[in-house]
Phi, psi and omega in degrees: 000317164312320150331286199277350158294296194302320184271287173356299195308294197277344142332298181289268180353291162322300209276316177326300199305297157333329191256357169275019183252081176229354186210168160326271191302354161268327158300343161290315194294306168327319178267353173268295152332295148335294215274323184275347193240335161310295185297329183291306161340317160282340201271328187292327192248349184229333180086181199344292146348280177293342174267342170278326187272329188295290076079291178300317163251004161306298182340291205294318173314303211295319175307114156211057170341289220230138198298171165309282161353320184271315190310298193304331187297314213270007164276333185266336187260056186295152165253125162336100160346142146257156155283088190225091171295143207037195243264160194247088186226189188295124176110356166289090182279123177282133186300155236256322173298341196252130201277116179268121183273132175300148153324188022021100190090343197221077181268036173250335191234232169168145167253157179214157165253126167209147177032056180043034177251147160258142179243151166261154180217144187244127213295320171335331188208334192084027179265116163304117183273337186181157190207101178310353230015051172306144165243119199271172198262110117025120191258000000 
């Protein structure tokens, strides 16, 4: 019975997260809130695991910023990795040192690679909007 209160619980939590996704600026908070009410969900119902894939897609879900297209660009285009100690998350303004590649198509926003991530940035402030959690292959 506990069990099942508890994923209840965490059903609502997940979905809360989704529906705070209604604007730019609500969608970072939808991905993170996503990405953070996933993993509990999974982790309550699958344990570590579940909680690692739950997490992950909560993010993607919560998120939805930066069009496919830009995504497929910058899957197609890698960049040289940057160096940026700790952690990265939505809402993270990148420092001014750090080189932003443009879009095709897309001139608001631009990407980079760091700790084997691709990240989006929205050119207007540098802020990161969203991380598809692509993991790039090891050259």
């Amino acid at each position: 019975m506990k069990k099942l209160i508890l994923a209840s619980l965490a059903v609502f939590t997940l979905s809360s997260g989704t529906v705070l996704a209604q604007s730019d600026a609500a969608t970072a908070v939808g991905g993170t809130a996503g990405g953070v009410s996933g993993a509990v969900a999974g982790g309550l119902i699958f344990g570590p695991i579940g909680a690692i894939i739950g997490g992950f897609t909560g993010a993607v879900i919560g998120a939805t910023v930066v069009s496919e297209s830009s995504i497929e660009y910058a899957r197609l285009n890698p960049t040289e990795p940057v160096i940026i100690e700790g952690d990265i998350d939505v809402g993270y303004v990148v420092p001014e040192t750090i080189v932003l590649h443009p879009i095709d198509g897309d001139p608001g926003y631009a990407y980079f690679y760091t700790n084997d991530r691709l990240y989006f940035v929205e050119l207007s402030n540098r802020t990161v909007v969203y991380s598809p959690g692509v993991v790039v292959a090891e050259k």
